[in-house]
C-alpha positions in Angstrom: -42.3 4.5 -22.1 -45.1 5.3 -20.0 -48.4 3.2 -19.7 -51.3 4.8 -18.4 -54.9 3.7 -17.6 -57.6 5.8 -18.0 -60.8 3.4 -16.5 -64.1 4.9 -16.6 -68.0 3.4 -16.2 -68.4 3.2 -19.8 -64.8 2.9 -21.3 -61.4 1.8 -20.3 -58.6 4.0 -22.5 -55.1 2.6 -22.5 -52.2 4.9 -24.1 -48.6 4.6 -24.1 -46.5 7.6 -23.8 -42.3 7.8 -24.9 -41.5 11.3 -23.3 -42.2 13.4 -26.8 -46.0 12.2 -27.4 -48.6 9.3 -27.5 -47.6 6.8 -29.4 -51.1 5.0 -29.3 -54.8 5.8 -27.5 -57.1 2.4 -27.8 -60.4 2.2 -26.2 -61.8 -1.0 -24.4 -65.8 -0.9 -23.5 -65.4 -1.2 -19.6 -66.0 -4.6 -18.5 -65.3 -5.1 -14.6 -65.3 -9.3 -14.6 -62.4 -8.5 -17.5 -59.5 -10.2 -16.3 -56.2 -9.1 -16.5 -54.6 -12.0 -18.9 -58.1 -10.9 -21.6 -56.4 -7.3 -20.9 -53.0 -8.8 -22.3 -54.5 -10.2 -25.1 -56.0 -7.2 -26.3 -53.4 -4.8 -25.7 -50.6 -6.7 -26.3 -51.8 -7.1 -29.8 -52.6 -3.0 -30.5 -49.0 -2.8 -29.4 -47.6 -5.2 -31.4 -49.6 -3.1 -34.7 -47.9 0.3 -33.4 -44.7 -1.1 -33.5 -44.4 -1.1 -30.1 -42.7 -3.8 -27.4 -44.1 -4.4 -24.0 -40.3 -4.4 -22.9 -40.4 -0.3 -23.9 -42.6 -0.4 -20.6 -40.7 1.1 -17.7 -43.4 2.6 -15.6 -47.2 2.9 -15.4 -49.9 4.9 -14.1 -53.8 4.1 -13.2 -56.5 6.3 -12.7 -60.0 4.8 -12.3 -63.5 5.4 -11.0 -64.1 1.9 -11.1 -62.9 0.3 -8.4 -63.3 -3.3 -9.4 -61.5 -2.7 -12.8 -58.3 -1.8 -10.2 -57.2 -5.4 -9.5 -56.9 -6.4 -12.5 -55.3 -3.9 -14.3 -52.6 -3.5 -11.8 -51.9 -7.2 -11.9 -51.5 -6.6 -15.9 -49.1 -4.2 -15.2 -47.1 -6.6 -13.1 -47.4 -10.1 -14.5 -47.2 -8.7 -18.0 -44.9 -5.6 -17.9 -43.4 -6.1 -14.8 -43.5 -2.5 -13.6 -45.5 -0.9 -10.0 -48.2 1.4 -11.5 -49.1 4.7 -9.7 -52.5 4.7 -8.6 -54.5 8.5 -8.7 -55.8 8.8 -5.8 -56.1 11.6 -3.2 -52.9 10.8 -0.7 -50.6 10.9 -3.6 -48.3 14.4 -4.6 -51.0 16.4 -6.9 -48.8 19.6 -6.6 -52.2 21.2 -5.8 -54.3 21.2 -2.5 -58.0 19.6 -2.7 -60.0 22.3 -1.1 -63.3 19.3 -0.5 -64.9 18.5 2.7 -63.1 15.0 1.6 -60.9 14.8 -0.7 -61.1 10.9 -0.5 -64.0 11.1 -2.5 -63.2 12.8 -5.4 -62.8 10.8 -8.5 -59.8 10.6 -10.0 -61.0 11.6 -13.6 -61.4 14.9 -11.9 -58.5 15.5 -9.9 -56.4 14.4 -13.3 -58.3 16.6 -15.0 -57.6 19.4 -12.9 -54.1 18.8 -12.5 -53.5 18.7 -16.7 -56.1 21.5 -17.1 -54.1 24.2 -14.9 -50.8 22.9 -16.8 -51.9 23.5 -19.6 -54.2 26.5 -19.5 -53.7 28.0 -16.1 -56.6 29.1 -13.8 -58.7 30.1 -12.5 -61.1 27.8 -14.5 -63.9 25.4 -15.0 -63.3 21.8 -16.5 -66.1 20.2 -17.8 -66.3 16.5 -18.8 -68.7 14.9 -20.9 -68.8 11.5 -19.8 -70.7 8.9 -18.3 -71.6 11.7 -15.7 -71.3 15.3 -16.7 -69.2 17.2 -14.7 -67.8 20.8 -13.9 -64.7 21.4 -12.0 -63.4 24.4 -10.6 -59.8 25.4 -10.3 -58.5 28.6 -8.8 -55.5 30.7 -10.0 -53.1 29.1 -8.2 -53.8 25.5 -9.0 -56.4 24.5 -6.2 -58.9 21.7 -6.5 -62.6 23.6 -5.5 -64.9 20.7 -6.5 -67.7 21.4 -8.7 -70.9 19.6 -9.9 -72.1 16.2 -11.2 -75.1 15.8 -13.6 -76.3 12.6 -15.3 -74.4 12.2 -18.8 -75.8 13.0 -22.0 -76.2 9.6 -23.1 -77.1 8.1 -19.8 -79.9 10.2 -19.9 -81.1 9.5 -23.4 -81.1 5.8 -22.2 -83.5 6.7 -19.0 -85.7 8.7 -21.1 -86.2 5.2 -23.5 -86.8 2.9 -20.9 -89.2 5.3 -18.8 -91.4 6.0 -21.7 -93.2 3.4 -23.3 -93.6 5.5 -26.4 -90.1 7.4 -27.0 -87.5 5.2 -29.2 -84.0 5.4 -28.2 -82.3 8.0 -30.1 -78.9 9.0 -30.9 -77.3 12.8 -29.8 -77.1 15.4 -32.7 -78.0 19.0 -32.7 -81.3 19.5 -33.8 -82.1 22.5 -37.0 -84.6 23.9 -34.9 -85.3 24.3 -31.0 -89.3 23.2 -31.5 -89.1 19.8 -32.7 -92.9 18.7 -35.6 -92.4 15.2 -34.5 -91.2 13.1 -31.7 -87.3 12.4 -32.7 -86.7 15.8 -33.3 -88.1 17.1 -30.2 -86.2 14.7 -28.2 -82.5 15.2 -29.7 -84.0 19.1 -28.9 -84.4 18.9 -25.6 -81.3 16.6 -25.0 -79.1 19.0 -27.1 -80.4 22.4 -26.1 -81.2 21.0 -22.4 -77.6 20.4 -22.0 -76.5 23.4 -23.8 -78.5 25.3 -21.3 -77.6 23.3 -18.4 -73.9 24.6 -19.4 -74.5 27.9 -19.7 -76.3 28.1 -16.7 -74.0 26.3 -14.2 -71.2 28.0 -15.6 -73.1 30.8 -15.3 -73.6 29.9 -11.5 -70.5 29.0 -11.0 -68.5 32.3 -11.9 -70.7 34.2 -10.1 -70.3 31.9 -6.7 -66.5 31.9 -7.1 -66.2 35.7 -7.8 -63.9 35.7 -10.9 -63.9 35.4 -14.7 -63.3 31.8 -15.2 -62.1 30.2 -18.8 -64.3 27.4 -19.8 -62.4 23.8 -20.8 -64.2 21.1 -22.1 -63.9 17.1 -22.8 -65.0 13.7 -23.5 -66.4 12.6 -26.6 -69.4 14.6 -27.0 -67.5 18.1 -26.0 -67.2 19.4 -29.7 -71.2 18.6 -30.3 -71.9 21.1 -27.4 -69.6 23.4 -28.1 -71.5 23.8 -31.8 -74.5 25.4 -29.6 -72.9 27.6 -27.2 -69.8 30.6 -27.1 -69.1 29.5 -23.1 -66.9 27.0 -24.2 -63.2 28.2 -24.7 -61.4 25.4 -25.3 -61.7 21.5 -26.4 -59.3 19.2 -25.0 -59.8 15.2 -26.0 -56.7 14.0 -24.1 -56.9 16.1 -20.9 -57.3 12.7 -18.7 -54.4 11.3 -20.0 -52.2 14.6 -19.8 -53.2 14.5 -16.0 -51.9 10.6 -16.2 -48.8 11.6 -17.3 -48.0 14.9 -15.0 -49.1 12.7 -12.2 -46.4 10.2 -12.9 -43.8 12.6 -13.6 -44.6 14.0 -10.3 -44.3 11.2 -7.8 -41.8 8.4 -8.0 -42.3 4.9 -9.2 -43.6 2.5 -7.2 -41.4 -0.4 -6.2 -42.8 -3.6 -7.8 -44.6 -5.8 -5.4 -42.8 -9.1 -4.4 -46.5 -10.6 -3.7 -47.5 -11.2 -7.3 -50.7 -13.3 -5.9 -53.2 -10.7 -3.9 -54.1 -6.9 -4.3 -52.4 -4.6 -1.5 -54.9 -3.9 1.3 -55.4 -0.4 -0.3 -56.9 -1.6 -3.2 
């Protein structure tokens, strides 16, 4: 089986793949002081309620945007399942070139996304991810990384508009029965929903005319099927499309040899 790391700013997702499916998704909140025997613990014991033995473990893949989650998540992967994970990163075999001024710094959420998006959908197309950040990826027909745009997440910015203003209580996201909001909550969760919803439409907007060509609209992250309620420019919603790109990227490039130095990161890392 296959054990791949999705790490984010706000959660880590750990999943475990046997060549027909996912045979488990868990969540972690993110936690960057986390160490890798407290990473055991709690995943040891999710596998243990699948059904599932750590020994099924013969390879694993990390992609992150966190880089101090890195260390110790690859030294769970080789103290506690003895196998070399694959880190995503921009030097490894993506199949597809990264058409940035530097590919370096392109988070690997978005190249993983990319690379599962094309797979499964083909391009030319935009990938947008509701997430911490909120962002739009552009892939052309053949496969090629463009780049895109970054905008401050949905809730991230529910959080900034609390703590700026004395007077607004923190809310939660929902789509609002009516644009003009008759008292304070409902005029917030307006403009939050219907900001973003327009924010979609016209970056995507934008975007398609920049790039020249009809492009198919694919969304995910948690809050994708809330914003796709309010608006027709989203085609598809795809939950799993970080972890798809986890697995394609593994299948791609070959296992890493397990390190003999079980005691430091690589200087890489």
């Amino acid at each position: 089986m296959l054990l791949a790391f999705d790490a984010g700013n706000t959660n880590v997702v750990a999943a475990v793949h046997d060549g027909a499916g996912w045979r488990g998704i868990w969540r972690l909140a993110t936690d960057p002081q986390r160490t890798s025997d407290e990473y055991a613990v709690w995943l040891l014991s999710l596998l243990s309620l699948a059904g599932l033995k750590r020994e099924q473990v013969r390879g694993a893949v990390i992609g992150t945007v966190v880089p101090a989650a890195l260390y110790h998540l690859r030294r769970l992967c080789r103290d506690w399942f003895e196998v070399e994970p694959l880190i995503a990163r921009a030097s490894v075999d993506w199949g597809f070139p990264i058409r940035t001024d530097n590919p370096d710094e392109v988070g690997a959420d978005r190249l993983l996304n990319a690379l599962a998006a094309h797979a499964r959908y083909r391009g030319p197309l935009i990938v947008i991810d509701f997430g911490t950040a909120t962002t739009f990826d552009v892939v052309d027909e053949d496969g090629g990384y463009h780049g895109g745009v970054i905008a401050p997440g949905i809730n991230l910015s529910l959080e900034a508009l609390h703590r700026a203003a004395a007077r607004l209580p923190r809310i939660g996201i929902g789509r609002p029965q009516a644009v003009i909001g008759r008292s304070t909550v409902p005029a917030m969760q307006s403009g939050i929903f219907w900001g973003y919803v327009g924010m979609v439409e016209g970056l995507v907007a934008r975007i398609r005319a920049e790039h020249g060509a009809p492009l198919k609209v694919i969304a995910t992250g948690g809050l994708a099927p809330l914003l796709a309620e309010g608006t027709t420019v989203i085609q598809h919603i795809d939950p799993d499309i970080t972890l798809e790109g986890l697995r394609l990227l593994a299948q791609r490039n070959p296992a890493p040899t397990l390190s003999r130095d079980r005691t430091r990161p690589a200087e890489s890392d």
